[in-house]
C-alpha positions, -999 to 999 in steps of 0.1 A, spaced: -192 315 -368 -167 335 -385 -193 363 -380 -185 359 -343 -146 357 -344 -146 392 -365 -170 403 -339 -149 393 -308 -117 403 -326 -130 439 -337 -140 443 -304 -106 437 -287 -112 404 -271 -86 383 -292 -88 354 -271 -129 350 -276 -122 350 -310 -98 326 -307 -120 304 -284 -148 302 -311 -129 296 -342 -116 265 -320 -147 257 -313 -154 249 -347 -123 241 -359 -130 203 -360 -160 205 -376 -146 226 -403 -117 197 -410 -139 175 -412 -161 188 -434 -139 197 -460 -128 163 -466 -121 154 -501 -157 138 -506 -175 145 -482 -180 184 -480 -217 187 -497 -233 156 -478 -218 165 -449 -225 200 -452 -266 195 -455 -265 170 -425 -251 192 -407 -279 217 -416 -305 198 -411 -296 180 -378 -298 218 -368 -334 224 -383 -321 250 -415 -334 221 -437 -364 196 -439 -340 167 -457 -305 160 -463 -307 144 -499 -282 151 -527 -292 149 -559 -279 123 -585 -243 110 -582 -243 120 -541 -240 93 -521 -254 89 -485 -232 94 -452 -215 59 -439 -229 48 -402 -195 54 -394 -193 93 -405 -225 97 -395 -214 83 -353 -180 107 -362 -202 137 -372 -229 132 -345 -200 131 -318 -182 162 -335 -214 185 -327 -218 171 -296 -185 180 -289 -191 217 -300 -225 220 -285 -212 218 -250 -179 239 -259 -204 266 -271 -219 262 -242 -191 267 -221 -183 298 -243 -217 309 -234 -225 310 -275 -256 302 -291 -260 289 -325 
């Protein structure tokens, strides 16, 4: 992502940059809630195929159903603004 904005920005197309750092800006709030981060972090990673399982190691504990439904409906929400921004992940 941020590989993007630097890209856009570089480029002289401010705004694109802008658009994509938005993009993800949810995701990236809610991620680094206190808690949260690691679990969330390896979800997100492996709901996108990067990695096989989402397991922490002792002392991690599992995502709620209601962070999961909140996280699911977080990358839904960025998959169709990518979309609209024409960006593929």
């Amino acid at each position: 992502m941020m590989a993007g904005v630097v890209a856009a920005h570089n480029a002289g197309y401010s705004e694109r940059a802008n658009d994509i750092f938005d993009a993800f800006l949810r995701l990236i709030r809610f991620e680094t809630q206190p808690g949260l981060g690691l679990v969330v972090r390896k979800r997100i990673l492996n709901k996108r195929g990067v990695i096989s399982y989402d397991t922490l190691r002792k002392l991690g504990r599992p995502l709620s159903w209601a962070t999961e439904k909140d996280l699911t409906n977080l990358m839904a929400r960025l998959d169709r603004r990518l979309e609209e921004l024409e960006i593929r992940i």
